[in-house]
N, C-alpha and C positions, 0 to 999 in steps of 0.2 A: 590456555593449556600450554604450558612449556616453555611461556610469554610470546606466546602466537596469539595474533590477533583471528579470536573466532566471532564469523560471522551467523545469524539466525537468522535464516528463513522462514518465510511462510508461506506457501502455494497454493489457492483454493482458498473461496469464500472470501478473501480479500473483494475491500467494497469502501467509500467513503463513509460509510458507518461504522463498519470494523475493525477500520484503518489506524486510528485511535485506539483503540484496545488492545492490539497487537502490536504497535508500538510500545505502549505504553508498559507494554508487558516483557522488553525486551527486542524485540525483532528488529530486523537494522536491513532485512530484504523482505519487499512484500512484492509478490508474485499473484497479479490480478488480470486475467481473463475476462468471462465473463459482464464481471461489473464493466470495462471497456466499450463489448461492442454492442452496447442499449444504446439505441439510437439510430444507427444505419448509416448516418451520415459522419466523413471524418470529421467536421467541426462539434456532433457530437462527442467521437470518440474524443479530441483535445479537454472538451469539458469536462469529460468522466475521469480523466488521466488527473486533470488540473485541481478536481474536488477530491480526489484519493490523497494524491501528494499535499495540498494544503490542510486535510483533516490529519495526515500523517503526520506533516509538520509539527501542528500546533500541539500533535499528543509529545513530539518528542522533546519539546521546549527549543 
């Protein structure tokens, strides 16, 4: 808009599964919760972060 870089969020329900969808669909910030803190432990949270960002990845080429 105005040749301003706009960015797209998405806040909620972001997930290693979703993560690809909503990329794919445009999004360029994904705001994930939830999907995070399954697990208890931080070495889980790093794997839940690691499987979000490389399904995100791979949707965005």
């Amino acid at each position: 808009i105005g040749g301003r870089p706009i960015r797209i969020e998405i806040d909620g329900g972001v997930s290693a599964e979703t993560a690809p969808l909503v990329t794919a669909a445009g999004a360029d910030v994904l705001v994930a919760g939830a999907a995070i803190f399954k697990g208890g432990s931080v070495e889980a949270y790093r794997q839940n972060i690691q499987a979000i960002r490389t399904a995100a990845d791979k949707a965005a080429g």
